[in-house]
Rosetta silent file (secondary structure, phi, psi, omega in degrees, C-alpha in Angstrom):
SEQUENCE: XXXXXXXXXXXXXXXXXXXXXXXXXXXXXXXXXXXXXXXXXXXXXXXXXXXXXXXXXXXXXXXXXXXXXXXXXXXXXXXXXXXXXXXXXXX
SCORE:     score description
SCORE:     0.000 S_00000001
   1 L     0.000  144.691 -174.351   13.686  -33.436  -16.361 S_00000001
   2 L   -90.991 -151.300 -151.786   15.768  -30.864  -17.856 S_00000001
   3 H   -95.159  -28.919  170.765   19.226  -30.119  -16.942 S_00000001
   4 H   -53.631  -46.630 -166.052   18.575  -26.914  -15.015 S_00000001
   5 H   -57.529  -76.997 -146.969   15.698  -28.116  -13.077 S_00000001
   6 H   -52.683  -23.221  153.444   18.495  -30.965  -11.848 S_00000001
   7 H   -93.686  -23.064  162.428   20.850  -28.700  -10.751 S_00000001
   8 L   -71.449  -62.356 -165.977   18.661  -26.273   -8.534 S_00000001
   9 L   -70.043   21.397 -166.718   16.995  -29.089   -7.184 S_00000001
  10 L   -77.392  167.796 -162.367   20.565  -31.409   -6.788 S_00000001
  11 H   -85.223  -14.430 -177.649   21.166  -32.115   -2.880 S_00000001
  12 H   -69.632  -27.987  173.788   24.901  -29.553   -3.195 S_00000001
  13 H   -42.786  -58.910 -170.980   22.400  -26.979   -4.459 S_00000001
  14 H   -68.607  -25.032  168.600   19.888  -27.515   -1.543 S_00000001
  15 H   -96.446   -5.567  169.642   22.544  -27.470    0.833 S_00000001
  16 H   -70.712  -38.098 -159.338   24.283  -24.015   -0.715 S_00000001
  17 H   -90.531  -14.520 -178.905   20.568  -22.657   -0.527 S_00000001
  18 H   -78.512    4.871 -163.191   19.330  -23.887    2.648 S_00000001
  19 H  -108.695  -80.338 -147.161   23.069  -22.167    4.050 S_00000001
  20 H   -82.320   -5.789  171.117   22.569  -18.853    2.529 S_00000001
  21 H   -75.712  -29.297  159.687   18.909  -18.548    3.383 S_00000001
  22 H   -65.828  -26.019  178.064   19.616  -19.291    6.965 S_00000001
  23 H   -95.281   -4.943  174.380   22.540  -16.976    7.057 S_00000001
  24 H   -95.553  -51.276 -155.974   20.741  -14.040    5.397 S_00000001
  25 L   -97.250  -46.175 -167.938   17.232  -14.215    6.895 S_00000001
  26 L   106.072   -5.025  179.957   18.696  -15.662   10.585 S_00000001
  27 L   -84.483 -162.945 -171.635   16.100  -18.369   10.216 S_00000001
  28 L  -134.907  127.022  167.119   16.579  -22.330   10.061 S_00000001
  29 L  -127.312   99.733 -174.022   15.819  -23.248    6.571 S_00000001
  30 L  -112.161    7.626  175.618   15.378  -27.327    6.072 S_00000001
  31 L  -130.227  108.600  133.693   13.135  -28.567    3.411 S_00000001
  32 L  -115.386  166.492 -157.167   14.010  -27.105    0.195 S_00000001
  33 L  -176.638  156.355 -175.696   12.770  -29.453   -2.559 S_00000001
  34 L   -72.987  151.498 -162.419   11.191  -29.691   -6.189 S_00000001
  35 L   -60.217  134.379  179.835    8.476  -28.001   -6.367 S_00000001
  36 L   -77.619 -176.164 -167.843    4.953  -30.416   -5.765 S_00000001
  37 L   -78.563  159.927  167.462    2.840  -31.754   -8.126 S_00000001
  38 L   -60.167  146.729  171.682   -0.542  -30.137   -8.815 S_00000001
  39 L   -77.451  146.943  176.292   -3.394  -31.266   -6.586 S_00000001
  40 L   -44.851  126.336  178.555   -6.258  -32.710   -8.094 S_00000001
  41 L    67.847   35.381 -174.652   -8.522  -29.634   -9.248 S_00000001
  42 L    49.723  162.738 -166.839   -5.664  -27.501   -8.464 S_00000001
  43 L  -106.806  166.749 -158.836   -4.198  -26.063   -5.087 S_00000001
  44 L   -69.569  115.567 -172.676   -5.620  -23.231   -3.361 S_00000001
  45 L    82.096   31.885  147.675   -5.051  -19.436   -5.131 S_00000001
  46 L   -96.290   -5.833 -155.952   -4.266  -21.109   -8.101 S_00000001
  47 L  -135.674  146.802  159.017   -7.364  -20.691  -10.295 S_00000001
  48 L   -36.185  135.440  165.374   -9.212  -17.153  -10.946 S_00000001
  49 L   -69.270  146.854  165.364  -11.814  -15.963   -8.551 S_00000001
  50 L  -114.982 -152.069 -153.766  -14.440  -16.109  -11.060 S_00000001
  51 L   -94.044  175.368 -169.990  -16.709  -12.852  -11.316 S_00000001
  52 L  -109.688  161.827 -172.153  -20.186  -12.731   -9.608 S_00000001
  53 L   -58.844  128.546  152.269  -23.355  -12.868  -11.653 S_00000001
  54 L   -95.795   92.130  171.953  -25.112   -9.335  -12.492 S_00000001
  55 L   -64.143 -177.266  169.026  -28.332   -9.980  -12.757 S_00000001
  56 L  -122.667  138.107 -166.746  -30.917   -7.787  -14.014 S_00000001
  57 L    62.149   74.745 -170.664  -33.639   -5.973  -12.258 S_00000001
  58 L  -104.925  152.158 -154.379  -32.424   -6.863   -9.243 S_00000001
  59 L   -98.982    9.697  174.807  -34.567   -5.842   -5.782 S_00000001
  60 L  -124.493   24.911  168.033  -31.753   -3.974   -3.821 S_00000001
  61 L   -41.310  -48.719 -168.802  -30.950   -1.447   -6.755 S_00000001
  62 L  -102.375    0.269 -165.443  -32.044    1.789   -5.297 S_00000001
  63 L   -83.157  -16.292  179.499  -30.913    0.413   -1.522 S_00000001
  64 L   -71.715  -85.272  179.639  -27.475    2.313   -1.385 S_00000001
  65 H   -38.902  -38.902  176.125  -29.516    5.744   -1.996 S_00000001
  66 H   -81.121 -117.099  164.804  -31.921    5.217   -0.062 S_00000001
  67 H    40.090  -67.300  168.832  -29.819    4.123    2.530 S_00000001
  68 H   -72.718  -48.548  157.495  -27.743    7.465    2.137 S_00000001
  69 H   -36.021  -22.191  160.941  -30.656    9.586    1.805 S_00000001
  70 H  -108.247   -8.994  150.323  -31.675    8.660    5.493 S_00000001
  71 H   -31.177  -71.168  178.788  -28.346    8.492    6.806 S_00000001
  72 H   -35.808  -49.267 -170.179  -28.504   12.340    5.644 S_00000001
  73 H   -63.177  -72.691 -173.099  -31.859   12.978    7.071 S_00000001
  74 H   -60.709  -15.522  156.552  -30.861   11.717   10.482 S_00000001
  75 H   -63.540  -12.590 -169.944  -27.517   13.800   10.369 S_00000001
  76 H  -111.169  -16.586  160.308  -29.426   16.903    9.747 S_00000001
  77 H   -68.340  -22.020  150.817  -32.082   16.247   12.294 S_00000001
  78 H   -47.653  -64.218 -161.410  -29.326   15.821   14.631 S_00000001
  79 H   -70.651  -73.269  165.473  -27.615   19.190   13.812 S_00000001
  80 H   -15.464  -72.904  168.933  -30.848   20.379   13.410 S_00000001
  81 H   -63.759  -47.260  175.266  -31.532   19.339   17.403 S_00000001
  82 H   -43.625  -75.324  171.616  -27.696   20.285   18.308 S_00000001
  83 H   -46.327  -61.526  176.432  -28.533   23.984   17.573 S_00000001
  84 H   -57.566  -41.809  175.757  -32.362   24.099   19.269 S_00000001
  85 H   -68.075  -39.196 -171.278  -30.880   22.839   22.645 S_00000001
  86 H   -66.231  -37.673 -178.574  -27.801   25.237   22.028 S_00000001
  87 H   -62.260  -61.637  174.621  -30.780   28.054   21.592 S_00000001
  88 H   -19.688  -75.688  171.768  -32.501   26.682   24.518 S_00000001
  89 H   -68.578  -28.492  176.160  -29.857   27.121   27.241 S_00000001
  90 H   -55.937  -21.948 -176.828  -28.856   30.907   26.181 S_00000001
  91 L   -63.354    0.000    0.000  -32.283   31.884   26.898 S_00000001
């Protein structure tokens, strides 16, 4: 271990830092300690998400647009209806 690591982690250290983190934050601060060892196959949000596959020709390609394209349709048949009933009662 080097000589740094041995003094952050020494117990006068751990008891200066566990002091001013309780007297700054207002909290109870009681384990500090060297840092643990890696877990087998690493510990969780340690490793890269990794990216998702893009396939090709894939069957929901066109499914967004279409999707907005009827979204549209039923907003304007709405409006569309908003307006005939508005016609409706002035007569």
């Amino acid at each position: 271990m080097s000589s740094n690591f041995r003094r952050i982690t020494s117990k006068q250290a751990a008891s200066n830092l566990k002091y001013a983190v309780s007297s700054r934050l207002a909290v109870q601060a009681s384990d500090i300690h060297a840092p643990y060892e890696d877990a087998p196959g690493g510990l969780p949000g340690s490793k890269n998400i990794d990216p998702l596959p893009v396939g090709e020709g894939r069957s929901i390609d066109g499914l967004p647009a279409a999707l907005i394209a009827i979204g549209c349709l039923i907003f304007a048949f709405a409006v569309g209806a908003i307006i005939y009933f508005c016609c409706l009662k002035n007569k």
